[in-house]
C-alpha positions as a Markdown table, in Angstrom:
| # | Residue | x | y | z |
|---|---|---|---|---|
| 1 | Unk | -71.2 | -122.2 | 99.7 |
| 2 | Unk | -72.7 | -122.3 | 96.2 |
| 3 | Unk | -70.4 | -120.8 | 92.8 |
| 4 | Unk | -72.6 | -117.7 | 93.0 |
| 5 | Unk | -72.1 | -117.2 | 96.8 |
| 6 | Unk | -68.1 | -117.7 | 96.5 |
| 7 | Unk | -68.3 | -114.9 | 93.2 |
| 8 | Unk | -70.1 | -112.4 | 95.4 |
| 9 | Unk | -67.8 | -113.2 | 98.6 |
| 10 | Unk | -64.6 | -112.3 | 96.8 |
| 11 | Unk | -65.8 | -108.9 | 95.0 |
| 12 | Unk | -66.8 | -107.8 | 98.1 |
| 13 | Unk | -63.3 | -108.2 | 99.4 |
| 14 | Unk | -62.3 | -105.8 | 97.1 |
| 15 | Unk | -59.0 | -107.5 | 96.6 |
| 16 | Unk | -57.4 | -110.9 | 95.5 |
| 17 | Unk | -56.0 | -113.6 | 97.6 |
| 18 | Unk | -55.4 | -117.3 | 98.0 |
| 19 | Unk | -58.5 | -117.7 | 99.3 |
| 20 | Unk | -60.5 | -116.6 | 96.3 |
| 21 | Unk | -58.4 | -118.8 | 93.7 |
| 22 | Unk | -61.1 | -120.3 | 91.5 |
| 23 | Unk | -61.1 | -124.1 | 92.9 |
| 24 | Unk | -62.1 | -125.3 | 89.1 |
| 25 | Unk | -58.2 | -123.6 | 87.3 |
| 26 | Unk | -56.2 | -125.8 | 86.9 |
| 27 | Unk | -52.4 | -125.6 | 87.7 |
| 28 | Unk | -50.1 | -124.4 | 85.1 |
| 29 | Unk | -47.0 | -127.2 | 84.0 |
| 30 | Unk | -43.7 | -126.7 | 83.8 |
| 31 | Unk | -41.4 | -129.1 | 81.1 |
| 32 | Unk | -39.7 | -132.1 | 82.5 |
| 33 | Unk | -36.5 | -132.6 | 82.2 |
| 34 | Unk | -37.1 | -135.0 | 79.1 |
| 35 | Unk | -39.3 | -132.7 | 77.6 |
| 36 | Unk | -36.5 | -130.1 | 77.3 |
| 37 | Unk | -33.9 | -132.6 | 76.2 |
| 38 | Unk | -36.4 | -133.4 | 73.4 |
| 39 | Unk | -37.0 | -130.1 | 72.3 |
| 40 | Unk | -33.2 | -129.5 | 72.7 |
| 41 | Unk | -32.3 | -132.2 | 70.0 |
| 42 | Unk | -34.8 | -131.1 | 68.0 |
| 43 | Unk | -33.2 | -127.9 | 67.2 |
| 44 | Unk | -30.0 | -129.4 | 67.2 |
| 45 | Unk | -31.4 | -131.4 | 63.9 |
| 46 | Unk | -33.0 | -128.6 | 62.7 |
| 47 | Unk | -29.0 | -127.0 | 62.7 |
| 48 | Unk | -27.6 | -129.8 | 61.3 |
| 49 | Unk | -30.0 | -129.7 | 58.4 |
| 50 | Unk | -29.6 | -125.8 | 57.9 |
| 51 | Unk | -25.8 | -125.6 | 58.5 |
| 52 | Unk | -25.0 | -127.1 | 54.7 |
| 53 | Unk | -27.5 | -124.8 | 52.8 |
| 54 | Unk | -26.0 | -122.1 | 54.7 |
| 55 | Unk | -22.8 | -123.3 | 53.6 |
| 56 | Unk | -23.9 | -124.1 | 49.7 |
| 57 | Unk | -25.7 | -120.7 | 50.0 |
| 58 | Unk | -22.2 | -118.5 | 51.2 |
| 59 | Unk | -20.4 | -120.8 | 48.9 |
| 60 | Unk | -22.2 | -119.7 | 45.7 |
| 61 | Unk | -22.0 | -116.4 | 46.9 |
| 62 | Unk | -18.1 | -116.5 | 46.6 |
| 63 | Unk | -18.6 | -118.2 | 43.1 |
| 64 | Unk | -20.6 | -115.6 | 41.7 |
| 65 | Unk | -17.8 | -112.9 | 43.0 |
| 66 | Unk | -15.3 | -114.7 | 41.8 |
| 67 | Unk | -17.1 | -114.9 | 38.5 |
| 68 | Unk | -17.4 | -111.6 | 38.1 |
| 69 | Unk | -14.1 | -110.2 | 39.3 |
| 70 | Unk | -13.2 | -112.8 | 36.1 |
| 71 | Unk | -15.7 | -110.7 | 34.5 |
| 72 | Unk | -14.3 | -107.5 | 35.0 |
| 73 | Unk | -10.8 | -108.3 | 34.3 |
| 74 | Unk | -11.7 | -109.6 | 30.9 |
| 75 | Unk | -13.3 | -106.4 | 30.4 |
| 76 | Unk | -10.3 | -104.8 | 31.4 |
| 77 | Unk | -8.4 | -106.5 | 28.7 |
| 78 | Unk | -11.6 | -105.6 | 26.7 |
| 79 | Unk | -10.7 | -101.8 | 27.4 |
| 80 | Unk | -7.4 | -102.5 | 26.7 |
| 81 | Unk | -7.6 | -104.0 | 23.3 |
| 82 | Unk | -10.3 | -100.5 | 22.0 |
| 83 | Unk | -7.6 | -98.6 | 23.6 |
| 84 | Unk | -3.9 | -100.1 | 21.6 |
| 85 | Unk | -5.6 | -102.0 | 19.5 |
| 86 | Unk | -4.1 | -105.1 | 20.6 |
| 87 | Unk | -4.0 | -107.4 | 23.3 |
| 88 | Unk | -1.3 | -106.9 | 26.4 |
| 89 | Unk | 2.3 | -108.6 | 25.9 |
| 90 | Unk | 2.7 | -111.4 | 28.7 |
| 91 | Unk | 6.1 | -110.5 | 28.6 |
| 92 | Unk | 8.6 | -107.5 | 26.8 |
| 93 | Unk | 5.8 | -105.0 | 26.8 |
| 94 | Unk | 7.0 | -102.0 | 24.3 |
| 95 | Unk | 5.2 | -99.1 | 25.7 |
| 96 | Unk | 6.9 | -99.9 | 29.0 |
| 97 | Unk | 10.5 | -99.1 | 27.0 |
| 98 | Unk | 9.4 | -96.9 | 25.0 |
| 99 | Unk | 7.9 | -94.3 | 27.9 |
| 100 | Unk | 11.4 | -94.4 | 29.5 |
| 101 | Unk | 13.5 | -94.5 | 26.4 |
| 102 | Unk | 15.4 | -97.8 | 26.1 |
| 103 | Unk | 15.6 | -99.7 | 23.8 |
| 104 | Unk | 16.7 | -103.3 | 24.8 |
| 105 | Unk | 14.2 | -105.1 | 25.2 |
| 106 | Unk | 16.1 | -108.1 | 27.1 |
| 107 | Unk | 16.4 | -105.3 | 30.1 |
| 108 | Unk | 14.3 | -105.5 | 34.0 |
| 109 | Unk | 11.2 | -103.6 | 31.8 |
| 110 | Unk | 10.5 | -107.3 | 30.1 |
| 111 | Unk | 9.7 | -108.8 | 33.3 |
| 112 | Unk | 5.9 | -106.9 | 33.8 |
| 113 | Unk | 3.2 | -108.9 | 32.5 |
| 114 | Unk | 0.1 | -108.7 | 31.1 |
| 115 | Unk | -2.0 | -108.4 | 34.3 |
| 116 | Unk | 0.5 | -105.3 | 35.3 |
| 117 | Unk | -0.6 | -103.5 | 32.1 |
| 118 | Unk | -4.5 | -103.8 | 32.2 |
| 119 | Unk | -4.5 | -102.5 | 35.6 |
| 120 | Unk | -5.7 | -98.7 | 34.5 |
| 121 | Unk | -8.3 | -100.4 | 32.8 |
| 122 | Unk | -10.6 | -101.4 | 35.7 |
| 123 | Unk | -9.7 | -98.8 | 38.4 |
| 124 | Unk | -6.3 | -100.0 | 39.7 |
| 125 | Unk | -4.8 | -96.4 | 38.0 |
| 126 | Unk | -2.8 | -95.9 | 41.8 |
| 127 | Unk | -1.6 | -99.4 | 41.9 |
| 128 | Unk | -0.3 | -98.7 | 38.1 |
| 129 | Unk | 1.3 | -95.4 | 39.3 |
| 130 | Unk | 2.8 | -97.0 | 42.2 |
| 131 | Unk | 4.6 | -99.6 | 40.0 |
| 132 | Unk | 5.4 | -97.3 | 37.1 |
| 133 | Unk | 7.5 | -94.8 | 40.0 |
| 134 | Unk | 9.0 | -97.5 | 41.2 |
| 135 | Unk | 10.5 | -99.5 | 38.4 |
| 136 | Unk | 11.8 | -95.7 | 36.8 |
| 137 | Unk | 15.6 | -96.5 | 35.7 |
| 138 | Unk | 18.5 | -94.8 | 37.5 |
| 139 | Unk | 21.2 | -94.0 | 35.6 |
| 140 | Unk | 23.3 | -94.1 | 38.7 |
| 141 | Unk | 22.9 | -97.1 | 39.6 |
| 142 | Unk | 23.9 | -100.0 | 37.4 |
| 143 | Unk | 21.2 | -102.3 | 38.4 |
| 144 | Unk | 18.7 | -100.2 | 37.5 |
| 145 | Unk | 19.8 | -98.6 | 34.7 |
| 146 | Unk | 17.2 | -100.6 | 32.8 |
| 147 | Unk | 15.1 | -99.9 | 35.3 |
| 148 | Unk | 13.7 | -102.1 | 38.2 |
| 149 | Unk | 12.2 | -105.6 | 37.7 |
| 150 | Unk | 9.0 | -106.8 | 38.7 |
| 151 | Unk | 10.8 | -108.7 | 41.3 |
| 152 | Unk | 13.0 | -106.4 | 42.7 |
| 153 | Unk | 9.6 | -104.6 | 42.8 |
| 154 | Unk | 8.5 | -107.1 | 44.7 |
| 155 | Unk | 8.0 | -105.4 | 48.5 |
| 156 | Unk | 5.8 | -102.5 | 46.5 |
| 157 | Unk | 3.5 | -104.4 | 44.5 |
| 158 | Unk | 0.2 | -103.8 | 46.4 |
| 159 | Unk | -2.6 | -106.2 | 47.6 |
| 160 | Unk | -5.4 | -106.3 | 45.1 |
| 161 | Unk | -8.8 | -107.9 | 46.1 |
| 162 | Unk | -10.2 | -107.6 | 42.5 |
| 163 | Unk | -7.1 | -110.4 | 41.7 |
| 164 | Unk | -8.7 | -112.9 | 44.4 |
| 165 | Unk | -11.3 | -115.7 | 44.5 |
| 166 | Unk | -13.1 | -115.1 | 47.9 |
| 167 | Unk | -13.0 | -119.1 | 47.4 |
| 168 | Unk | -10.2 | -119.8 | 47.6 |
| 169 | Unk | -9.6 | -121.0 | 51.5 |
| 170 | Unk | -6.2 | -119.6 | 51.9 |
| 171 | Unk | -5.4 | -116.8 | 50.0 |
| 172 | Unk | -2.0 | -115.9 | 51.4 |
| 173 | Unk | -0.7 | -112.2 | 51.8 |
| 174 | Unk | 3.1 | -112.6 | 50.8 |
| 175 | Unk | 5.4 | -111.0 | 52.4 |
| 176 | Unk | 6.7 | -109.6 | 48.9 |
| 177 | Unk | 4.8 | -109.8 | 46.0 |
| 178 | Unk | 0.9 | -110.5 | 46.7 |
| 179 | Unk | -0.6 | -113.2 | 44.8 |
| 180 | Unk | -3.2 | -113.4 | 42.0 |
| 181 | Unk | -6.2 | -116.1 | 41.6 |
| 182 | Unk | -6.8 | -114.7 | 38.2 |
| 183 | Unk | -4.3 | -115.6 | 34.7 |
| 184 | Unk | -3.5 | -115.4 | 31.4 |
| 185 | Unk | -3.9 | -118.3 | 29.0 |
| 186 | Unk | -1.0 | -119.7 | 27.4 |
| 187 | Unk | -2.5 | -121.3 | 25.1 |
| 188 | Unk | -2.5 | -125.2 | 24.2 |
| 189 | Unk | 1.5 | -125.4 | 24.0 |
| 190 | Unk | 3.5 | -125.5 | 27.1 |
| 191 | Unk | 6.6 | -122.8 | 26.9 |
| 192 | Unk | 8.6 | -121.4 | 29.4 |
| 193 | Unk | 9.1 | -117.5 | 29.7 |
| 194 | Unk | 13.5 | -118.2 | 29.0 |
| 195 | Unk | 12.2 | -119.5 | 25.3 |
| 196 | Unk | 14.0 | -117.5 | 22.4 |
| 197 | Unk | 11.3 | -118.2 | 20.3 |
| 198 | Unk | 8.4 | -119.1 | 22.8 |
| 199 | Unk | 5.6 | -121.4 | 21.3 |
| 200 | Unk | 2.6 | -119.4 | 22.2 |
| 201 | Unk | -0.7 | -119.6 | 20.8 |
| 202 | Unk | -2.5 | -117.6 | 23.1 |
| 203 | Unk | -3.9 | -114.4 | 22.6 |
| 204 | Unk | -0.6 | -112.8 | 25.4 |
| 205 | Unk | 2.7 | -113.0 | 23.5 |
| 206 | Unk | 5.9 | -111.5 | 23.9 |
| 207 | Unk | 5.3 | -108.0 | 23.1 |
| 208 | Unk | 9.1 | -108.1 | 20.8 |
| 209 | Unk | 8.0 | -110.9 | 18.7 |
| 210 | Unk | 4.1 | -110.3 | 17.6 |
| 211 | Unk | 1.5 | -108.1 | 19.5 |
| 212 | Unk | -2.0 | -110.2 | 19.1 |
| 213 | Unk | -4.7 | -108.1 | 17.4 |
| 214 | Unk | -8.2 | -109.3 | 17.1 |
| 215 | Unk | -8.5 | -109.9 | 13.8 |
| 216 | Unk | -5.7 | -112.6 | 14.9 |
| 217 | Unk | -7.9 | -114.7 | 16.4 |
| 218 | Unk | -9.2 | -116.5 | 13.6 |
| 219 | Unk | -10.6 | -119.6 | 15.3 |
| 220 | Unk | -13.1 | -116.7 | 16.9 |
| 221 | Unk | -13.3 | -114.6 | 19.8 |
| 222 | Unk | -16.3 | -116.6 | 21.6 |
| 223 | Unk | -14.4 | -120.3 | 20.9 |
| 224 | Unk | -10.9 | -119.1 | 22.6 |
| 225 | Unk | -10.1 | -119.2 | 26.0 |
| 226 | Unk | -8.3 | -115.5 | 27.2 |
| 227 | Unk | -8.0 | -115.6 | 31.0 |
| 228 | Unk | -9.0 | -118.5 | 34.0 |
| 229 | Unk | -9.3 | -119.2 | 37.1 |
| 230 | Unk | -6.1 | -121.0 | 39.5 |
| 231 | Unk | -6.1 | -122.1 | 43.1 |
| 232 | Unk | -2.7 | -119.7 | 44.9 |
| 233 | Unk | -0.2 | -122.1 | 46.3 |
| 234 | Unk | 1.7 | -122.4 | 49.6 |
| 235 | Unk | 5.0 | -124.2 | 50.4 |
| 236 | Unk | 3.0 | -127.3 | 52.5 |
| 237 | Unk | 4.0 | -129.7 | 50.2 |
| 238 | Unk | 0.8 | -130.4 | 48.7 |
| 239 | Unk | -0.4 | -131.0 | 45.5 |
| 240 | Unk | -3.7 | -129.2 | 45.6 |
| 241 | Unk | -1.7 | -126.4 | 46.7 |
| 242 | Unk | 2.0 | -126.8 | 45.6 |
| 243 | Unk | 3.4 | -128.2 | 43.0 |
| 244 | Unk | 5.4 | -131.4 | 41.5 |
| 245 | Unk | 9.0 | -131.0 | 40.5 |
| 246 | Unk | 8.7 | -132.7 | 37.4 |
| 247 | Unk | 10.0 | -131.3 | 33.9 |
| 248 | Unk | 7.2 | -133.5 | 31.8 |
| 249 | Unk | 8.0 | -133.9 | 28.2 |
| 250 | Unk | 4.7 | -135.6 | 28.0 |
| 251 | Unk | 1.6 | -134.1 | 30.0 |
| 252 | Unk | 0.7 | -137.6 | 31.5 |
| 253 | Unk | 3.9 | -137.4 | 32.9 |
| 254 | Unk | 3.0 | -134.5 | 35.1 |
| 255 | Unk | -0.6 | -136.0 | 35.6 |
| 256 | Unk | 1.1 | -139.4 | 37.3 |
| 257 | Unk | 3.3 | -137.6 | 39.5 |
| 258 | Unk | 2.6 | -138.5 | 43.2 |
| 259 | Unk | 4.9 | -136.4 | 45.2 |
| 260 | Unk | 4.4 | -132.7 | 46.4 |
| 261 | Unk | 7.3 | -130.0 | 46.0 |
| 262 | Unk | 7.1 | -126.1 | 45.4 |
| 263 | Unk | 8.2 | -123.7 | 42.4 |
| 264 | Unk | 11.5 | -122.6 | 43.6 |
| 265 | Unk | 13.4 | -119.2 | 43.2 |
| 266 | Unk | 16.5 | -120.3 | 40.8 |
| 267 | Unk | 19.3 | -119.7 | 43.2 |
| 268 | Unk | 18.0 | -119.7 | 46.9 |
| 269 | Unk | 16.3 | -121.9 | 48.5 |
| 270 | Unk | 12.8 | -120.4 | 49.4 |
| 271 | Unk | 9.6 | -121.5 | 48.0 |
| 272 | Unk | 7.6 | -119.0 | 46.0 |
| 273 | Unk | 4.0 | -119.3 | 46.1 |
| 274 | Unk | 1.9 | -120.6 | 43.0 |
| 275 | Unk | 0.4 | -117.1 | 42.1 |
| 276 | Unk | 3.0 | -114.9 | 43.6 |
| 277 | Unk | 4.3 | -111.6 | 42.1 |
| 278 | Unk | 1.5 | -110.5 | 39.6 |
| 279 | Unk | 2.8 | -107.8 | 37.9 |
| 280 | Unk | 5.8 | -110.5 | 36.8 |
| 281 | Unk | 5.8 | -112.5 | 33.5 |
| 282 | Unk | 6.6 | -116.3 | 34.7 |
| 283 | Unk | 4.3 | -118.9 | 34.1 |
| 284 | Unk | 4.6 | -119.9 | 37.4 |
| 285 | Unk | 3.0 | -116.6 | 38.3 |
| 286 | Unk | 0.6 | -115.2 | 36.0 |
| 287 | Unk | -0.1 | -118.2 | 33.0 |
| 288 | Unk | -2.0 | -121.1 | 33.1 |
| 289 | Unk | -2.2 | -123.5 | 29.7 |
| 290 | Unk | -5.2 | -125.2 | 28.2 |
| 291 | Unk | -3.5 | -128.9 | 27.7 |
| 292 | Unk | -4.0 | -131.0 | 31.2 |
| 293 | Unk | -8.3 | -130.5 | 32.8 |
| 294 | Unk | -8.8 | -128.1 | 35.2 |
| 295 | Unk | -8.0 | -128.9 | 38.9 |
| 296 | Unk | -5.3 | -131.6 | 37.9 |
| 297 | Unk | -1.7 | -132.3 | 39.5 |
| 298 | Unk | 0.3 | -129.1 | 38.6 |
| 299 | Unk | 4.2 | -129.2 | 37.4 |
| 300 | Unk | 7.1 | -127.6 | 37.2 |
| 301 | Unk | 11.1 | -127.9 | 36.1 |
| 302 | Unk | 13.8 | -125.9 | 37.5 |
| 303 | Unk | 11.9 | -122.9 | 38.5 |
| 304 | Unk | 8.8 | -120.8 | 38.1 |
| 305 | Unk | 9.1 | -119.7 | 35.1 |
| 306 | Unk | 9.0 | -123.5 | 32.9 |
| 307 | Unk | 5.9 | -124.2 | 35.0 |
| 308 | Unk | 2.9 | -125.9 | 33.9 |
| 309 | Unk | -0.3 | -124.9 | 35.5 |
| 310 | Unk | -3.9 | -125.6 | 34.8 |
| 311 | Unk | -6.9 | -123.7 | 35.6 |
| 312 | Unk | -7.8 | -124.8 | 38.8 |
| 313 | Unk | -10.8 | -124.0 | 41.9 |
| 314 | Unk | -12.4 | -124.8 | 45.0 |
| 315 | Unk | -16.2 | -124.6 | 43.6 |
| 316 | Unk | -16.1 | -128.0 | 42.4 |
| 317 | Unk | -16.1 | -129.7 | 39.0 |
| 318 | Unk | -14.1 | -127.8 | 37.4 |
| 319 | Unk | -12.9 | -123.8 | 36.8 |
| 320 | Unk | -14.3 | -120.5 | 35.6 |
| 321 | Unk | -12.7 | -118.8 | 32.2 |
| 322 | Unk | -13.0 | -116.2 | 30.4 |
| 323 | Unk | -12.9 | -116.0 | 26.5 |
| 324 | Unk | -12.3 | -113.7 | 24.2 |
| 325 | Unk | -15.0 | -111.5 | 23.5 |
| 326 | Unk | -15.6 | -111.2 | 27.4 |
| 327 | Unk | -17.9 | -114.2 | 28.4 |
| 328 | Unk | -17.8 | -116.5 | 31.6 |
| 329 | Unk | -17.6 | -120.0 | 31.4 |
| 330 | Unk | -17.6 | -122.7 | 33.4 |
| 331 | Unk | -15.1 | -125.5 | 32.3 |
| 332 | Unk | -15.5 | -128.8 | 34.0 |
| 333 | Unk | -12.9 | -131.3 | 35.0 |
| 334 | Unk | -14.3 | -134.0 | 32.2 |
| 335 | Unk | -13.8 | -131.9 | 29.4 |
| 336 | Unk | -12.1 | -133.7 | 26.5 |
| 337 | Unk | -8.2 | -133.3 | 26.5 |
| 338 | Unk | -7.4 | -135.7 | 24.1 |
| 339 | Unk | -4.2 | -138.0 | 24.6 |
| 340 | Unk | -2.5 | -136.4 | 27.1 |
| 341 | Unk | 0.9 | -139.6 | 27.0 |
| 342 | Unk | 1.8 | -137.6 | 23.4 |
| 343 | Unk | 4.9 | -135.5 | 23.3 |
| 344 | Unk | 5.0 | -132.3 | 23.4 |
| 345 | Unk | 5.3 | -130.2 | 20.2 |
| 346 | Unk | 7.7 | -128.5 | 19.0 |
| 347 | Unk | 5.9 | -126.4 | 16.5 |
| 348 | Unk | 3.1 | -123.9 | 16.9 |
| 349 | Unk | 1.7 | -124.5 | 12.9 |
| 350 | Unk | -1.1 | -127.0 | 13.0 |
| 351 | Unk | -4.1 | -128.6 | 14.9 |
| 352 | Unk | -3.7 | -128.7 | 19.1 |
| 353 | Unk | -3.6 | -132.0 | 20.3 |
| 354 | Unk | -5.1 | -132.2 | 23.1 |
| 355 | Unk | -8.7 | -132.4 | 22.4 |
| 356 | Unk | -11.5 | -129.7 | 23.2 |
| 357 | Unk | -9.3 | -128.2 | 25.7 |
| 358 | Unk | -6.0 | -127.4 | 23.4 |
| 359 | Unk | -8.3 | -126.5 | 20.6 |
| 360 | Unk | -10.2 | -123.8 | 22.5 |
| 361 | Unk | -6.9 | -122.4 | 23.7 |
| 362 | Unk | -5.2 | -121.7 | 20.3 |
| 363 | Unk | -6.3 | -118.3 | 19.1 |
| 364 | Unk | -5.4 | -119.7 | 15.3 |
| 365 | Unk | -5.2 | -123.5 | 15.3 |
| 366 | Unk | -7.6 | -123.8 | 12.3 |
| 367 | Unk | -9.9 | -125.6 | 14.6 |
| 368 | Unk | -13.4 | -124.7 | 15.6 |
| 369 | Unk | -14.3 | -126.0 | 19.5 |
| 370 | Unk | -17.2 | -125.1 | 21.8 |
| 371 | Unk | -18.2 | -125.2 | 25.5 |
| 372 | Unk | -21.2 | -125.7 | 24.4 |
């Protein structure tokens, strides 16, 4: 039978079968087994090579939102200052007697911090209220007759994503307090919160002593650091997450330190988170100092409150900070600190001493520095 005679023999069928397959198809493959384990490990390397970017890509993602919460926090400090015409007290805030008419300043009112007081200023008005009912004084009561600390406060002060870095890995919901990725510079001079006469040069001073204005920052808004960027802590004895319990009289003393530890509470034994309690005034809390380069080994003597933190993050390289007149920076971990084996000072006249970083944290040290 000849092609043409086949054709004509199976349309007159009218229907399909076996019979009628064309003899020229050809049969259709299937894979082998070692095709498919080919293709298999091809897309297996395909993954490997996307998983990273999609990493990189989620993890700048989370560095531009923690950039701008930083951004909109210093803007909050912005509103504040067009507002009082001054810059939030880190510690013995006036207003905050003066609305509930007491006068000693040395009372449970002196413990709210600067962070506590810009919080109407970037929509945190019910977390404000919240506080503000709950630290009322009662005259009945003799330990709150001056009113109610920030820590005795603790169990109602709220959760606030705006205050944390989605990259930080382990931001931790205390069970009292809440913690805060976002602080206050201290300046270039390391001071604890007990000080009678604190050694601040930062634009956040204690609010009984001198109430920074801008035309106090003579060394200019754009060269001083306001507000930075530092990785929350955790009581697992690590450095990158804890802290060393060293007093340093020198900042290379605290830099050399090898061992882990945790701020502790004076007078009980429970670790406190690095970061916990925001609306408080310790350094340990809410204040992190321009002397040691960001992400470095963190210190601290007796408690939380003569702790000496850097700015510190998990993007690499260094920190975000903001400065004075409301910009975002990026400080890296090389940036100059000068000698860091030099003691101390004692004095808060003069230059800073510890390089680019001390200078751009004084908000009057006669000295002109640039990130730049």
């Amino acid at each position: 039978m000849g092609m043409n005679d086949w054709g004509q023999t199976c349309l007159k069928g009218g229907r399909f079968s076996l019979l009628c397959a064309d003899p020229q198809a050809k049969r259709q493959r299937a894979f082998t087994l070692i095709e498919l384990l080919v293709v298999i490990a091809i897309i297996g390397v395909l993954v490997g090579l996307l998983l990273p970017a999609v990493q990189t890509a989620r993890e700048s993602a989370r560095r531009s939102a923690c950039s701008n919460n930083l951004k909109q926090m210093a803007l909050a400090v912005a509103n504040h200052v067009d507002a009082r015409q001054r810059f939030p007290s880190n510690m013995r805030e006036p207003d905050l007697f003066n609305q509930f008419g007491i006068t000693d300043y040395t009372g449970s009112l002196g413990t709210y911090g600067g962070i506590f007081q810009i919080l109407p200023f970037f929509e945190e008005q019910a977390a404000y209220d919240q506080l503000i009912t709950a630290m009322k004084p009662n005259p009945s009561n003799n330990n709150d007759r001056n009113g109610r600390s920030s820590q005795r406060n603790a169990g109602v002060t709220p959760w606030l994503g705006a205050l944390i870095c989605p990259s930080d890995t382990v931001p931790l919901r205390s069970t009292a307090g809440n913690l805060t990725n976002y602080r206050l510079s201290g300046g270039d001079i390391w001071w604890s919160h007990l000080d009678a006469a604190p050694k601040q040069r930062g634009p956040f001073q204690r609010g009984d002593l001198r109430r920074v204005r801008i035309k106090d920052i003579t060394d200019g808004t754009s060269k001083t650091v306001m507000l930075g960027e530092v990785i929350t802590g955790s009581a697992d004895n690590s450095l990158e997450r804890g802290v060393a319990e060293v007093s340093p009289s020198k900042p290379s003393t605290c830099m050399s330190s090898v061992s882990g530890g945790q701020i502790l509470n004076p007078g009980d034994s429970t670790t406190q988170p690095v970061g916990w309690l925001w609306p408080g005034e310790k350094t340990g809390w809410i204040i992190f100092f321009t002397i040691q380069p960001p992400n470095s080994v963190r210190c601290a003597g007796a408690n939380e409150g003569r702790a000496i933190l850097p700015a510190s993050s998990f993007h690499g390289g260094g920190a975000f900070v903001a400065m004075c007149d409301g910009a975002v920076r990026f400080v890296l971990d090389t940036i100059e600190t000068g000698n860091l084996d030099q003691t101390m000072p004692s004095t808060t006249a003069g230059g800073s001493q510890w390089g680019v970083w001390g200078r751009l944290g004084s908000i009057a040290g006669g000295e002109v520095a640039s990130l730049d």
